[in-house]
LOSEFI-998937 format. One line per field, with one value per residue (C-alpha): x, y, z. Coordinates in steps of 0.5 Angstrom, whole numbers. Example, Ala and Ser with C-alpha at 12.3 -4.5 7.8 and 13.67 -1.06 7.14 Angstrom:
px 25, 27 .
py -9, -2 .
pz 16, 14 .
! end
This chain:
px 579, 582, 582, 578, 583, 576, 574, 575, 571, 566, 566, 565, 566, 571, 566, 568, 564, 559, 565, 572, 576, 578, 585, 583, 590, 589, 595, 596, 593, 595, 593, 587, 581, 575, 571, 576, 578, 571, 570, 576, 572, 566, 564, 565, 561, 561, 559, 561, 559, 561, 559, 556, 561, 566, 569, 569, 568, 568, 569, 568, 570, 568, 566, 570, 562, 554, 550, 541, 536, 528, 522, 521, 526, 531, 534, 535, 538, 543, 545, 546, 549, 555, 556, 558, 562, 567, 568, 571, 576, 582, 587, 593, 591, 594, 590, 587, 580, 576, 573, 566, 559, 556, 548, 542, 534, 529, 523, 518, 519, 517, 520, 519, 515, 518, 523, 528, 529, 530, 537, 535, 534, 530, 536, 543, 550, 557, 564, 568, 574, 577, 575, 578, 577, 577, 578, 582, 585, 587, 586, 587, 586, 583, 584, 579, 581, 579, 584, 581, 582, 584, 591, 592, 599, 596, 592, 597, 602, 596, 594, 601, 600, 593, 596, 602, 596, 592, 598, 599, 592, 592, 598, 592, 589, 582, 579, 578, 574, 567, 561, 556, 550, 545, 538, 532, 526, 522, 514, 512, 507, 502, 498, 498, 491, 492, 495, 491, 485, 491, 492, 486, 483, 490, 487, 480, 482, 486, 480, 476, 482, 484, 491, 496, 501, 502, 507, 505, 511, 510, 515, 517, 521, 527, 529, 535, 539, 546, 547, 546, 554, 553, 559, 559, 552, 555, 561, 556, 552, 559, 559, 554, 551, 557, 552, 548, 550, 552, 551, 552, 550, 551, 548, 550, 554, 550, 545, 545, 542, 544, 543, 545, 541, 540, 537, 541, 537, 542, 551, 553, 560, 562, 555, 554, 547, 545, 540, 535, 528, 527, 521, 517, 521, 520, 524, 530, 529, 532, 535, 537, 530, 527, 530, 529, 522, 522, 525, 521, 515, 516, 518, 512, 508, 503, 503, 510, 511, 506, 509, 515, 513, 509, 516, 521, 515, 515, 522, 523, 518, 521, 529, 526, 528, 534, 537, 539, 539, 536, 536, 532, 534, 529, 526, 527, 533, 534, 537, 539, 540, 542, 536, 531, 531, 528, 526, 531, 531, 538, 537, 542, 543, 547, 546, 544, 548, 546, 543, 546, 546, 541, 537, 537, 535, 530, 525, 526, 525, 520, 521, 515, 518, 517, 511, 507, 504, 501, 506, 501, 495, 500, 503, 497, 495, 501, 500, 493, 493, 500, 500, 508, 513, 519, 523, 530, 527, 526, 530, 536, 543, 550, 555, 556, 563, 567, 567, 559, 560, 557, 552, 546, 541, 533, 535, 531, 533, 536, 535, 535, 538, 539, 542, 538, 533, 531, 526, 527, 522, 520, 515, 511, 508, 501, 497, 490, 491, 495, 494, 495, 497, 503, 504, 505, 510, 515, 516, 517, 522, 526, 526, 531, 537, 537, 535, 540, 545, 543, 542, 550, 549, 555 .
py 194, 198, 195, 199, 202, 204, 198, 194, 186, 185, 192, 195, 202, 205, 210, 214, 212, 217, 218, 218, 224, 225, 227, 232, 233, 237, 237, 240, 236, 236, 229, 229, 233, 231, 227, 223, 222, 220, 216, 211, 209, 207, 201, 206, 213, 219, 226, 231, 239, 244, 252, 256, 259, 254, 258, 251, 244, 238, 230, 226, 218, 214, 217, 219, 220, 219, 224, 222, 225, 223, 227, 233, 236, 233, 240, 240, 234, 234, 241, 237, 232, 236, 241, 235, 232, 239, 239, 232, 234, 236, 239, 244, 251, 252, 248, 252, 246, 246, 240, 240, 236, 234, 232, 234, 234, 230, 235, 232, 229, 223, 217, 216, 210, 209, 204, 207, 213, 207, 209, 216, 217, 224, 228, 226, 228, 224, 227, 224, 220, 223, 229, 233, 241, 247, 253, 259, 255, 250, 243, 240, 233, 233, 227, 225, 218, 217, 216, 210, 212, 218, 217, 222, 220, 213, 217, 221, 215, 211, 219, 218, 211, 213, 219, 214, 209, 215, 217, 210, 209, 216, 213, 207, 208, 205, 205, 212, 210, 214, 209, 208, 212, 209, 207, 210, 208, 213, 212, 218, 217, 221, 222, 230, 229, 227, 233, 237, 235, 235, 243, 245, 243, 247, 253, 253, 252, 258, 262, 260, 263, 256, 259, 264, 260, 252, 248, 242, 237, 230, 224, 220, 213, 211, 204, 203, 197, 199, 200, 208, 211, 218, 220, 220, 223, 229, 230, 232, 237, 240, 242, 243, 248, 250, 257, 251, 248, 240, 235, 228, 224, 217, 214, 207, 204, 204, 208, 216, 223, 228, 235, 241, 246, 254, 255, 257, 256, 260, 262, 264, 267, 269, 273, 275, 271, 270, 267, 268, 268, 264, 263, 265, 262, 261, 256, 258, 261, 257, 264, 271, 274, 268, 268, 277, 275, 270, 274, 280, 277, 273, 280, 283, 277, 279, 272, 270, 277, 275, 268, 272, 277, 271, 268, 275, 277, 270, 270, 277, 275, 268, 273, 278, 275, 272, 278, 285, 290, 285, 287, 285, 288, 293, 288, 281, 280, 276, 269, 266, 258, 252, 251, 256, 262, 265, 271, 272, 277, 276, 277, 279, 282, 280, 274, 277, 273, 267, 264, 259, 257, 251, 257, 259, 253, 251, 257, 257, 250, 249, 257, 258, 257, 249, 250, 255, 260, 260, 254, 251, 250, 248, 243, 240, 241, 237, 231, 231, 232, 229, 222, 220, 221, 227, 225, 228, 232, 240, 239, 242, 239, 242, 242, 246, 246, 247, 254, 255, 257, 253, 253, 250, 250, 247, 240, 240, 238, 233, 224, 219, 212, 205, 200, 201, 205, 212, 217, 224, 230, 237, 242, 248, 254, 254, 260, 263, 265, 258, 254, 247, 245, 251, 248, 241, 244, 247, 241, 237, 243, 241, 235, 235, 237, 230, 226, 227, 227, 219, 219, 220, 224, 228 .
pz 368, 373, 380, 385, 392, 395, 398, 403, 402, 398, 396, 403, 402, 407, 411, 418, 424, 428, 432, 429, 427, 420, 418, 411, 407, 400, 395, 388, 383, 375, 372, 368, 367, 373, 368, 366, 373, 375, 369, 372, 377, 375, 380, 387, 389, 385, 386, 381, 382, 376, 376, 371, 367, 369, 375, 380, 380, 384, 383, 389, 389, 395, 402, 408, 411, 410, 411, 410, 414, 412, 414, 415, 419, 413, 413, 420, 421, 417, 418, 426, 422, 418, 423, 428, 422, 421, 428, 427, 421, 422, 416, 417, 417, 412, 407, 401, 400, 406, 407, 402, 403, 396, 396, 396, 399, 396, 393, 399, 405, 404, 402, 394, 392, 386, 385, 381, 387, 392, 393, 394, 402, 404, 404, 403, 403, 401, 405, 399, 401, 395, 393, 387, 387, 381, 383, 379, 374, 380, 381, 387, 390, 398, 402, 407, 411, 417, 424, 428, 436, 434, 431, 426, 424, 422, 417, 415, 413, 410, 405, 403, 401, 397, 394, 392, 388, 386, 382, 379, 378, 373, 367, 367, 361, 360, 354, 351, 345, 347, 348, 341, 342, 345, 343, 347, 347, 351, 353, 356, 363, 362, 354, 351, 354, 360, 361, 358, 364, 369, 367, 366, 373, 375, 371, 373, 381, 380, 376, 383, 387, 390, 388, 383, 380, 381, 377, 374, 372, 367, 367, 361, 363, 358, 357, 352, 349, 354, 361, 361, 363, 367, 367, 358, 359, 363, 359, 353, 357, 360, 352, 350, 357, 360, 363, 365, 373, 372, 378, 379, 386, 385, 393, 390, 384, 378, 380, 379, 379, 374, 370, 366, 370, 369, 376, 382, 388, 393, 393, 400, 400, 407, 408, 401, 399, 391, 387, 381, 379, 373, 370, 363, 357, 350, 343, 341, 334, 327, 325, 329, 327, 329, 335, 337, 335, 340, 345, 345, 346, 351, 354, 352, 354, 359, 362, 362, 365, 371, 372, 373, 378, 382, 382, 384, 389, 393, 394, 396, 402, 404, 404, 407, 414, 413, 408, 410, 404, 399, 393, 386, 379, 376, 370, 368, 363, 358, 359, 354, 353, 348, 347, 349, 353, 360, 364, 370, 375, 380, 387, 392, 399, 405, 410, 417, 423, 426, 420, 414, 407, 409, 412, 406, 401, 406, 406, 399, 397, 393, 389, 386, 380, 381, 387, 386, 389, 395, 397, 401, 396, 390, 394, 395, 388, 386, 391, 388, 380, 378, 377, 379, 385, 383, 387, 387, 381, 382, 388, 393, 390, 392, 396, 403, 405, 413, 413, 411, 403, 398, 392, 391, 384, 383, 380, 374, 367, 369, 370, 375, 372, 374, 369, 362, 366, 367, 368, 366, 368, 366, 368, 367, 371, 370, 371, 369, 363, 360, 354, 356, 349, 349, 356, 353, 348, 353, 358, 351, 349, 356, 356, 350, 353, 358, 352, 347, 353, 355, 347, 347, 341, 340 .
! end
């Protein structure tokens, strides 16, 4: 067992106060790739961010500063919350990281009911103590410590002293071997059935004109025989979905938040804006032909092209008062994952002045792709029909950084995980036209990627 060097007593973790200046010191780094980082540190906080395409990562452990909101100005308050905290740090000039925010919002603003999202707050953000960042080819570690009364050249002598026992801690080998995969046992909370009622009454009301498009999700609760390592689960959807976003939030020790997700809510560059559409999807086929043949009639498809279209044009409308020259592709394109494929159309323009990136996630959260459209009546349709709280799931989660740039994705393929415990979700847009049945299927479709990752299969 490798000693912590996070904690203070009794596993206290070393967080600023509300006042404290933070001293934020980043130097190269080149000891081991982030997983393997994080896997050295499995009884403290950890957050992890990689990019589609694997262009920049990030692996926090600790915190430096918390960051939670609850009700409805949750985006408000924390965006309060960090502007103060970024006012509070300070780094030499010239530092190549800015100081970065890891975390999320739950999916509504009140608090889950259920207790495996117990350690979740409304909104939740994690300065990490220590932060490791890959960007360009680069690895670079930050640390983030914290100068009581204002001393800074305190904190600097103590980031020296941590750095000293951060390089030590790295030549400790921990046992390499990987776990054995593990034995789920899956119950799905709710029966075929059951969701066939749930997603015919969706149907009808949108016959009658209660609403276009509402996006009904269904939970399935696993159990297994070992305690559930995220950090493992994580190293097999780095593999397997590397066109895929990967995120962990731990709130706690031995609670996380995790998945492999094709969905961009929002990337801000300097004012530079993008996001996706994505919506409409389809198998993947057994064999090439079978995979064309798919994809051109998921192209052809009148309800899928409708489900899109829905999607592209409620989220020209939330932009247009945020971006100026906003600009959509022409058609959907293709979009082609490990284990199906989806429409998706991309999104750009350039943010107008006085407006930030979580401007940008609280307009478009919940996209129609995981709401429906009109907002207002298919969340009400939601909290109505579905038998279960999403938590996190489908929610905001990403990370914003000290200079205002930052990246965030919709949450879903992913698991909540406490212990042998887990629940996993996945979704599916309902429109007028919808089979139930083909419904059901495609939420069993993506439920896959998240089981066979806590599986453990390689």
């Amino acid at each position: 067992m490798i000693p912590s060097i996070l904690t203070q007593t009794r596993g206290e973790p070393m967080v600023a106060s509300t006042d404290e200046p933070i001293r934020s010191v980043t130097i190269p780094w080149r000891q081991g790739g982030l997983l393997d980082i994080l896997r050295c540190f499995p009884n403290e906080r950890r957050t992890y961010w990689r990019s589609a395409g694997n262009l920049h990562a990030l692996a926090g452990v600790g915190a430096a500063a918390v960051l939670t909101a609850q009700g409805v100005d949750r985006f408000g308050n924390i965006r309060q919350q960090a502007g103060e905290l970024f006012g509070r740090i300070r780094l030499d000039e010239r530092n190549p990281i800015p100081p970065t925010l890891i975390g999320g919002i739950a999916y509504r603003d009140e608090t889950a009911s259920d207790e495996i999202w117990s350690s979740f707050p409304s909104a939740l953000f994690i300065l990490p103590r220590f932060q490791w960042t890959l960007l360009n080819g680069e690895m670079w570690l930050t640390i983030n410590q914290a100068a009581p009364d204002g001393v800074l050249s305190l904190a600097d002598q103590s980031i020296v002293e941590e750095h000293k026992n951060l390089s030590a801690l790295m030549h400790v080998r921990t046992d390499s071997h990987l776990p054995a995969p593990n034995e789920l046992h899956a119950e799905s909370l709710m029966t075929a059935e059951e969701w066939n009622q749930m997603a015919a009454e969706a149907i009808r009301r949108i016959r009658h004109g209660v609403l276009e498009k509402v996006v009904l999700a269904r939970g399935v609760d696993v159990h297994t025989d070992q305690v559930i390592d995220p950090i493992h689960a994580l190293t097999l959807l780095d593999k397997r979905y590397p066109e895929c976003m990967r995120f962990l939030i731990e709130p706690a020790p031995g609670t996380a938040f995790l998945g492999a997700t094709p969905e961009t809510l929002a990337a801000l560059v300097g004012r530079q804006l993008k996001t996706i559409a994505l919506a409409g999807s389809a198998r993947r086929g057994a064999s090439p032909e079978e995979d064309d043949l798919l994809a051109r009639s998921l192209m052809e498809s009148p309800k899928e092209q409708h489900e899109h279209a829905l999607v592209v044009q409620a989220i020209r409308s939330l932009l247009a008062p945020l971006v100026d020259e906003l600009t959509l592709d022409a058609r959907p394109g293709l979009w082609r994952l490990g284990n199906i494929q989806h429409l998706r159309t991309h999104v750009r323009g350039d943010l107008v002045e006085g407006c930030d990136l979580l401007d940008v996630i609280e307009a478009l959260h919940p996209t129609p792709a995981l709401g429906g459209t009109p907002r207002r009546e298919a969340l009400a349709v939601i909290e109505e029909l579905e038998p279960i709280s999403r938590g996190w799931y489908a929610s905001p989660v990403g990370w914003i950084d000290a200079n205002g740039d930052g990246e965030f994705a919709v949450a879903i393929r992913s698991a909540v995980t406490a212990g042998t415990e887990a629940r996993l979700y996945a979704g599916a847009g309902i429109v007028a036209n919808s089979d139930p049945a083909r419904e059901w299927d495609e939420t069993s479709l993506k439920l896959r990627p998240m089981l066979e990752a806590l599986r453990g299969e390689l």
